[in-house]
C-alpha positions in Angstrom: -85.3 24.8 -74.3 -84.3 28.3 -72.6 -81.2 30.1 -73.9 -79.5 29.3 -70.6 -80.5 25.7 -71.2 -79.2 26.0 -74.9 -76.0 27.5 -73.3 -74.9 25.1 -70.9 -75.6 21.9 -73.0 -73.0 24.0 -75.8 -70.4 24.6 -73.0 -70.9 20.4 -72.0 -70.3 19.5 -75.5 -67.5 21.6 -76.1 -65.9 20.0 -72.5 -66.5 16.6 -73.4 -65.4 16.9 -77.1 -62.0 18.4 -75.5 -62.0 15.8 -73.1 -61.9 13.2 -75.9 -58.8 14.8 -77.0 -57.3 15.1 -74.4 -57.4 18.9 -73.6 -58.6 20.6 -70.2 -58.6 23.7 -69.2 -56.0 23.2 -66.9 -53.1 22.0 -69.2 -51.0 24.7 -69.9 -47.1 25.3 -71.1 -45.0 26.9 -68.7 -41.7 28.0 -69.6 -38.4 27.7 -66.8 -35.5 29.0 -66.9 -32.9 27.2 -64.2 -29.2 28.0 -63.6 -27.2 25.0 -63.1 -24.0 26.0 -61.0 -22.1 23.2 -61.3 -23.1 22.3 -65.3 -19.3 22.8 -66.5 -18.5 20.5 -69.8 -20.5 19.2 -72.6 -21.1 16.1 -71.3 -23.0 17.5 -68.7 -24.6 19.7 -70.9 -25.4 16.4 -73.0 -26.7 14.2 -69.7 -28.6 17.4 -68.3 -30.4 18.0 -72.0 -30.8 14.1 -72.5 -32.7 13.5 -69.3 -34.7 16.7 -69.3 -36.3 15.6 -72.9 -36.8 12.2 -71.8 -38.9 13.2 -69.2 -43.1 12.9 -69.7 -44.8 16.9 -70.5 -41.4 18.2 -71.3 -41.8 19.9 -74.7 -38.0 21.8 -75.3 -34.8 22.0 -73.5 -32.8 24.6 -74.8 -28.8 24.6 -73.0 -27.1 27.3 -72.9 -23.7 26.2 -72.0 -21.2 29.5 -71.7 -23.7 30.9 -68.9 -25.0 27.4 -67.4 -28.5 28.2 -67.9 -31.3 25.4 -69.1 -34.5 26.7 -70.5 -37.1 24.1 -69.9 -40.6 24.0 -71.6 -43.1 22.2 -70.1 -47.2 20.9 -69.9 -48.5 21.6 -66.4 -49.9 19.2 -64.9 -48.2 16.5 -66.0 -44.6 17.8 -64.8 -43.6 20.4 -62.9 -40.8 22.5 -61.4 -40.0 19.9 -58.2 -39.8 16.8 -60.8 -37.7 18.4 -63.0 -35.4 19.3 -60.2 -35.7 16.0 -58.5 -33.6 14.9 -61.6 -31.4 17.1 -62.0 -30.2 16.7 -58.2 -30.5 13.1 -59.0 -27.9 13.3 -61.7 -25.6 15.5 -59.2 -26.0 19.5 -60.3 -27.3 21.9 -58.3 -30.0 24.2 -60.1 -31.4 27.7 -59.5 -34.3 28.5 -60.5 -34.3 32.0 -62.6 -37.6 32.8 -63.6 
């Protein structure tokens, strides 16, 4: 077996291994931060951070209530920015997205 051969049978393992695991090269954690103009009370604060964690791929929520801001950590690709809006606007806030 050439060392090229040697080499891509290593890299196939190593795939497949984190295939059975569940890990692809294309998961990865992105971190949002979204301003939520309308977020006003705790209970919103409560229903906002409730539904965020509940969600599949979401990993924190951290609320930040004095300057309505929601930090939301998440596994791409199983969520992403437009889902997690999709239920915030589905709860009735408005959200901004910060960076």
């Amino acid at each position: 077996m050439s060392w090229y051969s040697q080499q891509a049978w290593e890299i196939l393992q190593q795939r497949f291994q984190n295939l059975q695991y569940g890990y692809t090269s294309e998961n990865r954690q992105v971190t949002m931060t979204l301003i939520i103009s309308d977020m006003k009370t705790d209970e919103d604060c409560q229903k906002i951070g409730n539904t965020l964690r509940n969600l599949p791929g979401v990993v924190s929520v951290n609320i930040i209530p004095r300057y309505r801001r929601v930090t939301v950590t998440y596994n791409l690709p199983q969520m992403n920015l437009e889902t997690i809006g999709y239920h915030i606007t589905r709860l009735g806030y408005h959200y901004i997205q910060k960076a």
